[in-house]
C-alpha positions as CSV (number, residue, x, y, z in Angstrom):
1,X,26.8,-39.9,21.8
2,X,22.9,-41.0,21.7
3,X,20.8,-37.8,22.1
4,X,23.5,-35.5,21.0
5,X,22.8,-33.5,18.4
6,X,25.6,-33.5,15.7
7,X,27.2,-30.1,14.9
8,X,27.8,-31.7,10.9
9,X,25.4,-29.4,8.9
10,X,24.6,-31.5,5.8
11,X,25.7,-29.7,2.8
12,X,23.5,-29.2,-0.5
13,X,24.3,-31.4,-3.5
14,X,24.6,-28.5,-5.7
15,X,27.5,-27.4,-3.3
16,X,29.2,-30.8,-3.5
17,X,29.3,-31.4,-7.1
18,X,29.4,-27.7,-8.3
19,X,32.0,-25.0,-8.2
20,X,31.2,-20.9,-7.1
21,X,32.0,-20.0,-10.2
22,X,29.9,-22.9,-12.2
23,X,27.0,-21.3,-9.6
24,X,27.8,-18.0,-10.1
25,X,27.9,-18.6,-14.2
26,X,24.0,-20.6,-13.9
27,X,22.5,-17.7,-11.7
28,X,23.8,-15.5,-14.7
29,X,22.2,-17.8,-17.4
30,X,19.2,-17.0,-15.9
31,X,19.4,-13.0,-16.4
32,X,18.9,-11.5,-19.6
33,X,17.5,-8.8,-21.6
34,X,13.5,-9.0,-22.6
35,X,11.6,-7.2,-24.7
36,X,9.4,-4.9,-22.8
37,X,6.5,-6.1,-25.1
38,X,7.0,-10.0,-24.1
39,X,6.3,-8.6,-20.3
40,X,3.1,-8.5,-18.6
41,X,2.0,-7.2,-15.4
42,X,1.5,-9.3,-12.6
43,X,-2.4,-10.1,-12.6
44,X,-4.1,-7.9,-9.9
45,X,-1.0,-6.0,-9.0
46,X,-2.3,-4.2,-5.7
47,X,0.7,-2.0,-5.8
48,X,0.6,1.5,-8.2
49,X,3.3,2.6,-10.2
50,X,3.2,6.3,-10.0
51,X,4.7,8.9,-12.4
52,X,5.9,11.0,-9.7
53,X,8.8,12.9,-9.1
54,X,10.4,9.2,-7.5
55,X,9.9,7.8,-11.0
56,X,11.2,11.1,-12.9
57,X,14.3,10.3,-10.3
58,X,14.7,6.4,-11.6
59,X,14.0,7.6,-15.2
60,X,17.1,9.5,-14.7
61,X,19.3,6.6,-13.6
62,X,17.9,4.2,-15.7
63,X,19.1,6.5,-18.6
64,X,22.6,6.9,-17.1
65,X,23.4,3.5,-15.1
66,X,20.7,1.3,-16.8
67,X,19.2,-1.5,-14.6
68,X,21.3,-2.2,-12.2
69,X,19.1,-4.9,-10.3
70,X,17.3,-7.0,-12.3
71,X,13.6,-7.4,-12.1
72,X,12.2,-10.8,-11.8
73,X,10.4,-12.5,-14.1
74,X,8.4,-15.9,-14.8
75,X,7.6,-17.5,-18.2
76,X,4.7,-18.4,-18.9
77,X,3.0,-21.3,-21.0
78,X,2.2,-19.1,-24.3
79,X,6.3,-17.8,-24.2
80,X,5.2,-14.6,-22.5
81,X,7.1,-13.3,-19.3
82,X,5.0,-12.6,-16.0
83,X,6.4,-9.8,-14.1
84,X,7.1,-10.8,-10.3
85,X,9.3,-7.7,-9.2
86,X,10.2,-4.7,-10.8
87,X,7.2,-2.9,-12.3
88,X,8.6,0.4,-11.4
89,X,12.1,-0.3,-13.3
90,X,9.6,-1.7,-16.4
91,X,7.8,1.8,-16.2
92,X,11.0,3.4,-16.0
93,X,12.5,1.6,-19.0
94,X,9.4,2.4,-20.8
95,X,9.7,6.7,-20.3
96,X,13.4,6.2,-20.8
97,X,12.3,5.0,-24.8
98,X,14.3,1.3,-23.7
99,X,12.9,-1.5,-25.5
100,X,13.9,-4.4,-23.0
101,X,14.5,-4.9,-19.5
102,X,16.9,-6.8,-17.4
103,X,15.6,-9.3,-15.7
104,X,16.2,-12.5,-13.6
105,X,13.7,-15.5,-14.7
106,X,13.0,-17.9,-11.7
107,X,10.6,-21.4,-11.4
108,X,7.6,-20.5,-9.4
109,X,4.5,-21.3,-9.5
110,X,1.9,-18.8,-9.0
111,X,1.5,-19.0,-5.2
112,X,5.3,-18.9,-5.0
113,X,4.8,-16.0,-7.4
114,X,2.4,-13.7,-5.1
115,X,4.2,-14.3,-1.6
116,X,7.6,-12.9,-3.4
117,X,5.6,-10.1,-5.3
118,X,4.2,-9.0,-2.1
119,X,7.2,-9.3,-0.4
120,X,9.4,-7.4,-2.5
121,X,7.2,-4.7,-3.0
122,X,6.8,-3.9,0.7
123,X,10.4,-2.3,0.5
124,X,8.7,0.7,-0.9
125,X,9.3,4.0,1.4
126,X,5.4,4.8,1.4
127,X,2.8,2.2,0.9
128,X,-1.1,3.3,0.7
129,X,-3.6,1.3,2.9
130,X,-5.5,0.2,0.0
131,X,-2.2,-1.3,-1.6
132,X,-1.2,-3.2,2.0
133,X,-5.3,-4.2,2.0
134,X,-4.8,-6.1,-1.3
135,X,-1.1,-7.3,-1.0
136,X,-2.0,-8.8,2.9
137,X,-4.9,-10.4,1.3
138,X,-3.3,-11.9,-1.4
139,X,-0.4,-13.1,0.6
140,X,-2.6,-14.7,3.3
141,X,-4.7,-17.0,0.5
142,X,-1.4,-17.7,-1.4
143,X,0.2,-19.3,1.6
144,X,-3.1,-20.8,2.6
145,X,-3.2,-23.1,0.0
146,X,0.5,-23.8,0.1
147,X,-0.3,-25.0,3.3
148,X,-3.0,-26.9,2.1
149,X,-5.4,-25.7,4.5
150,X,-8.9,-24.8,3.7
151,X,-10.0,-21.5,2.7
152,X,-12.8,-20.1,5.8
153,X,-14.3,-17.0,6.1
154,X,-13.3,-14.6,9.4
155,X,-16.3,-14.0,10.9
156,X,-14.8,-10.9,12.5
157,X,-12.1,-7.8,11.8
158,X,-9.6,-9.9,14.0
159,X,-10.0,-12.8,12.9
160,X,-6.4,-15.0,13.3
161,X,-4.8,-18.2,11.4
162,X,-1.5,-19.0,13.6
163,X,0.2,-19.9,10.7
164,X,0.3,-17.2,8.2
165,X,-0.6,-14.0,9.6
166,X,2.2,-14.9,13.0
167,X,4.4,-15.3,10.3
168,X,3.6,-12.1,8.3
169,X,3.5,-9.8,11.5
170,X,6.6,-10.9,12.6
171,X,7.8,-9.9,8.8
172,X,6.2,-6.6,8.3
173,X,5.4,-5.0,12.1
174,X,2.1,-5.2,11.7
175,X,0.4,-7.2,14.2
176,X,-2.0,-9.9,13.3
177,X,-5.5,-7.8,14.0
178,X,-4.2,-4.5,12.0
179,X,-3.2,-7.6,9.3
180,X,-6.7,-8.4,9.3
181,X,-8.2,-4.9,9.6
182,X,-6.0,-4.4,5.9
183,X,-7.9,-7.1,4.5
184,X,-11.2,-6.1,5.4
185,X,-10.7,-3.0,3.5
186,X,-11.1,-4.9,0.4
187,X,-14.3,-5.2,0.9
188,X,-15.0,-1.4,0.6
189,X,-16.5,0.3,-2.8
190,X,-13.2,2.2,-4.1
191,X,-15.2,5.8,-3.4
192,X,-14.5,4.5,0.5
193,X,-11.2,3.3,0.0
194,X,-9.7,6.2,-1.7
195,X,-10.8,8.1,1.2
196,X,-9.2,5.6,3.7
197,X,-5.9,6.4,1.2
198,X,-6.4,10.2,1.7
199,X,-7.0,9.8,5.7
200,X,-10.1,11.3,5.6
201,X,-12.0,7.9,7.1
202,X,-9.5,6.2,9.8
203,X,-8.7,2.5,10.1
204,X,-11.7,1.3,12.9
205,X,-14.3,3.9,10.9
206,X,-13.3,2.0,7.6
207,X,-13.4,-1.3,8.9
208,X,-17.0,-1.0,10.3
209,X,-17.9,0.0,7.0
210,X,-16.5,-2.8,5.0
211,X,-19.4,-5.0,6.9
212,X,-22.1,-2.9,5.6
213,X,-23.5,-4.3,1.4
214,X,-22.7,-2.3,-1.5
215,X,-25.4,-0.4,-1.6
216,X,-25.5,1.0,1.8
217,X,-21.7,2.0,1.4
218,X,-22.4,4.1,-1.4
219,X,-25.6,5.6,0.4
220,X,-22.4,6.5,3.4
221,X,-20.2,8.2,-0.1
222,X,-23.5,10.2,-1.1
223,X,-23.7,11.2,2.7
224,X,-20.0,12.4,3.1
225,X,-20.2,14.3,-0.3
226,X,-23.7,16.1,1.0
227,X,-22.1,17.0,4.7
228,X,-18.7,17.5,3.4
229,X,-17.6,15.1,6.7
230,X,-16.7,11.6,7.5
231,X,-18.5,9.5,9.6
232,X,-16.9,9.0,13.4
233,X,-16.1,5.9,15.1
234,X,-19.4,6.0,17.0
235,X,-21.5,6.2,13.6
236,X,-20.1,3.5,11.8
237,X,-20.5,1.1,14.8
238,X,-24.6,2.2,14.9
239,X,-24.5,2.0,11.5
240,X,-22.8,-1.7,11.5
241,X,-25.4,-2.8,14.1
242,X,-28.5,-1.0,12.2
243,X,-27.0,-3.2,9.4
244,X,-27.2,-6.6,11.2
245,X,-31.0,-5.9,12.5
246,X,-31.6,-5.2,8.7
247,X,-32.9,-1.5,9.8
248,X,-29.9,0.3,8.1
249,X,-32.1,2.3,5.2
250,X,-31.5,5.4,3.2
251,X,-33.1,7.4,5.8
252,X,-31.0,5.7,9.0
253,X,-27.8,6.3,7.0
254,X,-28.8,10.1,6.7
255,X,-30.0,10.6,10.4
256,X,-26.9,9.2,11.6
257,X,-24.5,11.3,9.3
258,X,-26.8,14.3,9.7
259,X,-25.3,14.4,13.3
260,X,-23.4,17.0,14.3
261,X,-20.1,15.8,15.4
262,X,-16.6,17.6,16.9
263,X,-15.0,16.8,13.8
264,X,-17.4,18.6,11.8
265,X,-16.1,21.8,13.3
266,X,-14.2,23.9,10.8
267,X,-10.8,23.8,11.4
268,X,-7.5,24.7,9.2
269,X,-5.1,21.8,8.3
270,X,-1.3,22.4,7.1
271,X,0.7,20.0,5.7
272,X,3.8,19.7,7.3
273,X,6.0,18.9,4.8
274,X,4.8,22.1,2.8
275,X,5.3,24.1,5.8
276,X,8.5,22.8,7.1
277,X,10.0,23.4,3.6
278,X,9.5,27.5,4.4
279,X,10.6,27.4,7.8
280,X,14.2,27.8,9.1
281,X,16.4,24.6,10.4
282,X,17.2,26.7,13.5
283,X,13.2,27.2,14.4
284,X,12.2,24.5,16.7
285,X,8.6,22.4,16.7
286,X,7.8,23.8,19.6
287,X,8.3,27.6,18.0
288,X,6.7,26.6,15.0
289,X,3.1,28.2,15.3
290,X,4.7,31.5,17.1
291,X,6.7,31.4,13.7
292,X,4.0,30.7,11.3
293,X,1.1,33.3,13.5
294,X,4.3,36.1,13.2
295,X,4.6,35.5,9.5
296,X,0.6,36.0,8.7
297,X,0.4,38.7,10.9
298,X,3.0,40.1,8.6
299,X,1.4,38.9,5.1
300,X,-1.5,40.7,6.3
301,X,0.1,43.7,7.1
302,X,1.7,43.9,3.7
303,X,-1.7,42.9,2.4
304,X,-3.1,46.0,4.1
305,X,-0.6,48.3,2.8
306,X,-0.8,47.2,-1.1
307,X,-4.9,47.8,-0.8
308,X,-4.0,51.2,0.8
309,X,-1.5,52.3,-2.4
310,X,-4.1,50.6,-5.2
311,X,-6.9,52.6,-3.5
312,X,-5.0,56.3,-4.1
């Protein structure tokens, strides 16, 4: 009937002509075992591979299961392999004393290359802001150009395309201004990222200060080292708009930091996950300091009594 749409979903060639089991026997033609040495890392790889207690763990089962999923892989023109996915399984074959790893090799260009790098790498349990900073940004130009769009500069922290960043909210939770807060931590000197990674400097603080040149954010990382503090909200937003008059000078950076501010105030921080660890399942939160004030009154008192016996 004219204007109906017909329920007859047309069917891929491959799936005409081809049985499972012919598919199922090319995807496997594609997987093999490479030589570690024939692998290289994916250029500008904003994720780290950490040798921490989670890699210890996958060294383990490396050693026992092997690879079970195979990382993916691109050749290259020179006959080398470009690592897409899977540079945490490549480190882990490499403590393990393996000399290959099991990988999958696809056809993608390098645009193609990035958006599944990115992609697959956001399964990770804990990402820091600096690696989401570089992995949004590199995402966002990839599928820019696949668009065919030109490349333009945001001329502010929020700045929005409707096509890429909808499409990577909608993906990762973020919504499109924290997307574009990410990216404008690239422009920080890495002294001011790694404290963004640490959560000394907070997402709007950090922000502010990625508008501010190179050498006025490193006047800011001389100013935090002197006060031993972080600027606040408030100071990086003077310290923006000092920037734009073309006012911000050593000596403004230094009055503003030399404020005294609330969070300057000495205060004791406890990790929770340390502390947790040394408290009983049956203690609630909401007992938790009554616990943990109990306990140091305790230490202490045991402190008082050793001094007392060493003194006699």
């Amino acid at each position: 009937m004219a204007g109906r749409k017909s329920d007859f979903t047309l069917t891929k060639l491959d799936d005409l002509f081809t049985t499972q089991a012919q598919r199922d026997e090319e995807q496997l033609s594609k997987i093999r075992d490479i030589p570690l040495e024939l692998i290289d890392d994916f250029p500008d790889h904003p994720f780290k591979v950490r040798d921490d207690e989670d890699m210890m763990q996958l060294v383990e089962s490396v050693k026992e299961r092997g690879v079970i999923t195979p990382a993916t892989v691109r050749q290259k023109e020179d006959g080398r392999y470009e690592l897409v996915s899977g540079h945490r399984r490549k480190r882990a074959c490499e403590l393990a004393g393996f000399e290959t790893l099991r990988s999958e090799i696809v056809d993608l260009n390098r645009d193609e290359a990035t958006i599944l790098m990115v992609e697959s790498n956001f399964q990770r349990s804990e990402i820091l802001p600096s690696e989401k900073a570089f992995a949004y940004k590199m995402r966002l130009e990839a599928m820019k150009r696949q668009a065919g769009r030109p490349r333009k500069e945001n001329v502010s922290p929020v700045g929005t395309n409707l096509r890429t960043d909808e499409q990577i909210a909608q993906e990762t939770g973020d919504s499109r201004n924290q997307i574009h807060r990410y990216v404008r931590l690239t422009n920080l000197v890495p002294e001011l990222l790694e404290f963004v990674d640490e959560g000394r400097i907070k997402m709007r603080p950090a922000v502010e200060l990625s508008y501010l040149d190179e050498d006025c954010q490193r006047d800011v990382v001389d100013e935090i080292d002197l006060n031993d503090a972080t600027p606040s909200h408030d100071q990086t937003i003077r310290m923006r708009k000092l920037f734009n008059e073309g006012n911000l000078t050593t000596e403004a950076i230094h009055a503003v930091m030399s404020e005294e501010k609330p969070n300057q105030k000495e205060k004791i921080v406890l990790r929770g996950d340390r502390v947790r660890q040394l408290i009983p399942k049956n203690i609630s939160v909401s007992q938790t300091e009554d616990f943990v004030c109990k306990a140091l009154e305790h230490y202490n008192k045991f402190l008082r009594n050793r001094a007392e016996r060493d003194s006699r």
